[in-house]
C-alpha positions as CSV (number, residue, x, y, z in Angstrom):
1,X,121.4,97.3,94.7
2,X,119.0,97.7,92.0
3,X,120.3,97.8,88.2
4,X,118.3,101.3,87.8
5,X,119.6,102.7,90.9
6,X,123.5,101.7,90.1
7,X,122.6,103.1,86.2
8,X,121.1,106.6,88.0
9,X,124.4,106.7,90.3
10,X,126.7,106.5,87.2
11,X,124.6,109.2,85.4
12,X,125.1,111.5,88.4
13,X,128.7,111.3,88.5
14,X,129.1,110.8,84.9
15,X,126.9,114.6,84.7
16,X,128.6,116.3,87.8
17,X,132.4,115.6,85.8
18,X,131.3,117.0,82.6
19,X,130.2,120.2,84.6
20,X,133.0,120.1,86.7
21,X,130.5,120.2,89.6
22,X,131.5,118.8,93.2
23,X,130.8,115.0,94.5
24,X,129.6,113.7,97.6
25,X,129.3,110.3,98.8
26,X,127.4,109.3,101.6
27,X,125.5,106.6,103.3
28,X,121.8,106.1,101.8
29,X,120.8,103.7,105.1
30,X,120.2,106.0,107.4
31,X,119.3,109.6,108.9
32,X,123.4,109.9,110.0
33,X,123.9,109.7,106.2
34,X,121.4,111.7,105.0
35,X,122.0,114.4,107.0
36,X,126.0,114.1,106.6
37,X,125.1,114.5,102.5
38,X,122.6,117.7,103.3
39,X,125.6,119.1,105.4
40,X,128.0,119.2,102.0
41,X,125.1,120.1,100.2
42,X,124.6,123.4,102.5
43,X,128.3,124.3,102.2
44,X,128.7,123.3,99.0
45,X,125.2,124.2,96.9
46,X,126.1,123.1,93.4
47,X,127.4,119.3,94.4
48,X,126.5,116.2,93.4
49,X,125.1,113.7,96.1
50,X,125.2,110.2,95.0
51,X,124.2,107.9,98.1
52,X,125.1,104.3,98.5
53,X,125.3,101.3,100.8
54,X,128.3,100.0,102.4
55,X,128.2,96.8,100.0
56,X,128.0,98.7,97.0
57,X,131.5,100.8,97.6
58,X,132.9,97.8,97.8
59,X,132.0,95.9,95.4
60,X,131.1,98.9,92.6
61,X,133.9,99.9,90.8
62,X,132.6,102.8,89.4
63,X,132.4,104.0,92.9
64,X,135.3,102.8,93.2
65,X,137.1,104.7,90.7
66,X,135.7,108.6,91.4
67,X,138.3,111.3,93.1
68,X,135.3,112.0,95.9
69,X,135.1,115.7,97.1
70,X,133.6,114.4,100.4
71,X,132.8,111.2,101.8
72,X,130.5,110.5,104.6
73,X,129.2,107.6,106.8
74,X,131.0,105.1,104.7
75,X,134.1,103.0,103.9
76,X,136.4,104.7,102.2
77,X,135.9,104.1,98.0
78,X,139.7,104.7,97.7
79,X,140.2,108.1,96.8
80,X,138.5,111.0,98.7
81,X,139.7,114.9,99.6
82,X,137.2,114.8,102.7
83,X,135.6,111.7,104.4
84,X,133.7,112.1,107.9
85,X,132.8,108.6,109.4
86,X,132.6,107.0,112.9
87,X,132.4,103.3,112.1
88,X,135.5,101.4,113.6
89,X,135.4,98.9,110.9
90,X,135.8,101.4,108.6
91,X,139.9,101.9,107.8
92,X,140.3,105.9,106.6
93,X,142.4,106.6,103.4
94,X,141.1,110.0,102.5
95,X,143.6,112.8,102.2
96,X,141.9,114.5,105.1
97,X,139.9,112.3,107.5
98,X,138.2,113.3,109.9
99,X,137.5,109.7,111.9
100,X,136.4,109.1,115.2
101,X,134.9,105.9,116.1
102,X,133.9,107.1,119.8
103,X,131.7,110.1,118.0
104,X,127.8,109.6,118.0
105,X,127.5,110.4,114.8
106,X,129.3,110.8,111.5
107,X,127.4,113.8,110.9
108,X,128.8,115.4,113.9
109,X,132.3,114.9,112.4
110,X,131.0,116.3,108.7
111,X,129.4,119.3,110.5
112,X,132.9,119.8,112.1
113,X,134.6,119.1,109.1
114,X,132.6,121.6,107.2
115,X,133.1,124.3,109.3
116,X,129.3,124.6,109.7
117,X,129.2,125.5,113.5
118,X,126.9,128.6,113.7
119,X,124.6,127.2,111.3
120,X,121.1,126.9,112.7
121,X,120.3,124.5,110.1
122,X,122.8,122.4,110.1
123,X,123.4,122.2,114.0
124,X,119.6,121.3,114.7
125,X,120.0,118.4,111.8
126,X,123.1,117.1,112.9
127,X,121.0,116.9,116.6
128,X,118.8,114.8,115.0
129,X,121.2,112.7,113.5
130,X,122.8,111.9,116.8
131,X,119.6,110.9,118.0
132,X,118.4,107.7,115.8
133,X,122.4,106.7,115.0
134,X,122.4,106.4,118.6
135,X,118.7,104.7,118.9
136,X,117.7,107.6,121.8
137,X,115.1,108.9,119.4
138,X,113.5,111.8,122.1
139,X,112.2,113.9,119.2
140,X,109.2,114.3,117.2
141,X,110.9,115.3,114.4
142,X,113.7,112.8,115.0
143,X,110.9,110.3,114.3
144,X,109.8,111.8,111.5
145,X,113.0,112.4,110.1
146,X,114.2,108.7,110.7
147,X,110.4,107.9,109.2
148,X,110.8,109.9,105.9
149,X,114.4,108.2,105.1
150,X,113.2,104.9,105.7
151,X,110.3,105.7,103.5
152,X,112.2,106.9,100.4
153,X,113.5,105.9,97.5
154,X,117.0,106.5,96.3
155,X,115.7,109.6,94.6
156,X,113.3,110.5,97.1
157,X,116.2,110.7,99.6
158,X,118.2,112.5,96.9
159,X,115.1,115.0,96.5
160,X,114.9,115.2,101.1
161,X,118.7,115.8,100.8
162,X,118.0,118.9,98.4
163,X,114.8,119.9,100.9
164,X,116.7,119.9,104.1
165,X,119.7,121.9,103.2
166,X,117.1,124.6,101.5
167,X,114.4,124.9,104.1
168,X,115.8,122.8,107.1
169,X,113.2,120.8,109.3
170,X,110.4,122.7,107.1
171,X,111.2,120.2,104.5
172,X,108.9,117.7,106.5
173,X,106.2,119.4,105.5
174,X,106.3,118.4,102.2
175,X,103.6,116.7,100.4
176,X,105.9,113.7,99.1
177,X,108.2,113.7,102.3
178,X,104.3,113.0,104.2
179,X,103.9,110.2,102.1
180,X,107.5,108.5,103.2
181,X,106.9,109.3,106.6
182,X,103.4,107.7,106.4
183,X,104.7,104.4,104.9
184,X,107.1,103.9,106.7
185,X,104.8,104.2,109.8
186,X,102.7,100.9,108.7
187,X,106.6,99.5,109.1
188,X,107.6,101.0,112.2
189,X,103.8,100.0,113.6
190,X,103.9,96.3,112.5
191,X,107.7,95.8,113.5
192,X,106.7,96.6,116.9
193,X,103.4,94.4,116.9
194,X,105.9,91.4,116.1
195,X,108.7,92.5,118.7
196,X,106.0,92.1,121.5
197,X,105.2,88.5,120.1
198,X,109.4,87.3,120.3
199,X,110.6,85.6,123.7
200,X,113.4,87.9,125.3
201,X,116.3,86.5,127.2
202,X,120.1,88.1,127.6
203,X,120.8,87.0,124.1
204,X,118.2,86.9,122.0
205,X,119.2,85.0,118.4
206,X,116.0,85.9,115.5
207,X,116.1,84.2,112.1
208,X,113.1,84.6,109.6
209,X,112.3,82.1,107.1
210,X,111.6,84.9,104.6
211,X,111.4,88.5,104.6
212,X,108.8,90.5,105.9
213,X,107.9,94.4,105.9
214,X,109.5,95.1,108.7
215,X,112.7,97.5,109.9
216,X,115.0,94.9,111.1
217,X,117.1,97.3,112.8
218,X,114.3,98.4,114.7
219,X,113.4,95.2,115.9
220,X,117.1,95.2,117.4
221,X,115.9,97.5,119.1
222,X,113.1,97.0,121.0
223,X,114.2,93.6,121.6
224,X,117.0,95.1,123.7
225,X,114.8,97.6,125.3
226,X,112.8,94.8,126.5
227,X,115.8,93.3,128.2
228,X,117.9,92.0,125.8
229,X,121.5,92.6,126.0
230,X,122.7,91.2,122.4
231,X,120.6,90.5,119.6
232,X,121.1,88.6,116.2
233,X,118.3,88.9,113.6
234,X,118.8,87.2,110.1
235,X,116.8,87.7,107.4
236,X,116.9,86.0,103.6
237,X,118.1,88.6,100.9
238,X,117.5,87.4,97.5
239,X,118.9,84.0,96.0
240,X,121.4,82.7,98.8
241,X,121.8,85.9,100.1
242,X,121.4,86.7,104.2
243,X,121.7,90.2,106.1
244,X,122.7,90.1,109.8
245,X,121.4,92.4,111.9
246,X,123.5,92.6,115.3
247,X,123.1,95.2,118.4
248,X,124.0,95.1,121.7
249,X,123.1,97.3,125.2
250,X,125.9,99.7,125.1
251,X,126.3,99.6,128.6
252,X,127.1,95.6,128.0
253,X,130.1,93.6,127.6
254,X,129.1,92.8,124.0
255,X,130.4,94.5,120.7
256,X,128.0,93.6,117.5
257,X,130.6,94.7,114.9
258,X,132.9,91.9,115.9
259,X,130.3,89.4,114.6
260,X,129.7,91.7,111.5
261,X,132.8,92.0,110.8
262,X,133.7,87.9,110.7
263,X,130.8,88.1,108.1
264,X,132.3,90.6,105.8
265,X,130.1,93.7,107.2
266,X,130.9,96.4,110.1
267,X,129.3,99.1,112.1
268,X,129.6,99.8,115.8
269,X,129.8,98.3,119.3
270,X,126.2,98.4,119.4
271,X,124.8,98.3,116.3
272,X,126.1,96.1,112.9
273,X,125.5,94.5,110.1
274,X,126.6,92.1,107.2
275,X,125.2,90.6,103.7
276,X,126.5,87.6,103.2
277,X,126.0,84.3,101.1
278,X,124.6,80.9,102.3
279,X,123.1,77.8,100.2
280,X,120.0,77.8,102.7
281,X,118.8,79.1,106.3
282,X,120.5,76.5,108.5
283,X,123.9,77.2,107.1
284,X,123.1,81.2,107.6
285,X,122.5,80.7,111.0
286,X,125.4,78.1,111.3
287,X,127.2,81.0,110.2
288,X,126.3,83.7,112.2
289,X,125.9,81.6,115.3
290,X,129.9,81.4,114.9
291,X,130.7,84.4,114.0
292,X,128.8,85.4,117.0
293,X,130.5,83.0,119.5
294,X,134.0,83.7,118.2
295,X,133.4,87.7,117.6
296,X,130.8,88.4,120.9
297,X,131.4,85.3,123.1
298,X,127.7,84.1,122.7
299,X,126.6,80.6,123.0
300,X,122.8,81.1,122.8
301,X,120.6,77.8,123.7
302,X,117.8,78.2,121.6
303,X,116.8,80.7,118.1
304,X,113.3,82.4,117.8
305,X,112.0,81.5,114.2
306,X,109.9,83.3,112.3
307,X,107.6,82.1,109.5
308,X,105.2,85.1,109.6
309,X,103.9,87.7,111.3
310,X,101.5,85.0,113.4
311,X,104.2,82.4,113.1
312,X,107.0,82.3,115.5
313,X,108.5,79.5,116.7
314,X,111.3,78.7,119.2
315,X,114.0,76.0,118.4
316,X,116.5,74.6,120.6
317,X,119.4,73.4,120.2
318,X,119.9,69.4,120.6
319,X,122.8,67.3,121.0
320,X,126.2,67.6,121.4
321,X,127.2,69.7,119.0
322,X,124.2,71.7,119.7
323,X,122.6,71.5,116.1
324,X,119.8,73.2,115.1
325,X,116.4,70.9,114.5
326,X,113.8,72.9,112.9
């Protein structure tokens, strides 16, 4: 979380309680988020959306300390009227939950929660949302959507939130909203140039020596749809700082947010994550490898290592304790 971003969040909330003005929370990862925060915003024109990532509810206690109006796609800050949310790791606390870890999509739950059923708007949106949260992206403007979120910054998404719940889908027609779609394309384009280059087997264990422009998640992805049934992908975050990237078929025996979840993160059955520390890239994967044998029952033989875009390597693991040499 950037300093200016967590500065921007504290004016929102600090503005929308001097004019006594509603406040939403909501994931800023994702379309399911996005959409969930456009929901409140069409039933309740006058809020406040601040968006956030998992990590900084819990550790930001200024966050931490708001009386939310609704909550979406998210742990629970602490204190919430409304939260909507679908992630099992995620334990509710608001007075009025709305929960359902077997739902598709938290957005489903706001648009329930609501009572936004009728809503042409809202119902093709929440469609949408379903779609990427649940990686069957069939849509062209699914794609987009997922595109233009992914391509935004935290005010650009606050600006698509405002779009959507005033025009709808029209809203990616927008000049600006182009330009996120369009960048994030390079990133969707070059993630899946370097998924083709990565050796697939049942479990598939990625680790990159630094990180690249790339969507992560996506990778998970399209590993799995090239045969993969459980995927790990690690990536460096900033001074001894890792994020974790597990998914898994959901037609296999695996559940990814049993390894997030031993590494201080959450999500779903088949897609999860965690941000975690380490003093360097061996101990990360030392890390994750375990949390991914204890949580998921993987025992993987070898991990795919990626330098760069052109340099991938696969290391094996050698001895009896099966160590890493790389």
């Amino acid at each position: 979380m950037s300093l200016y971003v967590s500065l921007y969040r504290a004016y929102q909330i600090a503005r929308a309680l001097i004019e006594k003005r509603p406040l939403a929370l909501s994931d800023a990862g994702d379309v399911d988020g996005v959409v969930s925060a456009t929901l409140f915003k069409i039933s309740r024109p006058s809020a406040e959306i601040v968006l956030a990532h998992p990590t900084d509810v819990a550790r930001s206690p200024i966050l931490r300390r708001v009386y939310w109006d609704f909550v979406a796609d998210l742990p629970c800050p602490g204190k919430a009227k409304l939260r909507a949310d679908h992630h099992v790791t995620n334990t509710p606390c608001a007075d009025e939950e709305y929960y359902d870890p077997s739902a598709p999509a938290s957005a489903l739950l706001a648009y329930k929660a609501l009572s936004l059923e009728g809503n042409a708007t809202a119902t093709r949106l929440v469609e949408l949302a379903v779609e990427t949260d649940t990686a069957n992206i069939k849509s062209r403007e699914a794609l987009l959507l997922d595109s233009a979120v992914k391509g935004a910054g935290y005010r650009g998404k606050l600006y698509l939130v405002r779009l959507l719940a005033e025009k709808g889908l029209d809203a990616l027609n927008d000049e600006k909203v182009k330009e996120w779609i369009a960048r994030h394309e390079e990133v969707r384009l070059r993630t899946e140039s370097l998924a083709e280059k990565i050796p697939v087997e049942e479990v598939t264990v990625v680790a990159f020596r630094k990180r690249l422009k790339l969507s992560y998640r996506y990778l998970t992805i399209l590993l799995e749809r090239r045969g993969a049934k459980f995927t790990l992908v690690l990536v460096p975050r900033g001074l001894f700082k890792y994020r974790v990237y597990a998914g898994a078929q959901p037609e296999s025996s695996y559940d990814a947010s049993t390894v997030a979840s031993r590494l201080g993160g959450g999500g779903h059955k088949f897609a999860a994550g965690a941000l975690f520390r380490a003093t360097s890239l061996r101990q990360a994967l030392e890390k994750a490898l375990e949390a991914a044998k204890t949580g998921a029952g993987v025992d993987p033989q070898k991990v795919v290592v990626v330098s760069d875009y052109n340099c991938i390597k696969e290391v094996y693991m050698e001895g009896k304790n099966k160590k890493l040499v790389f």
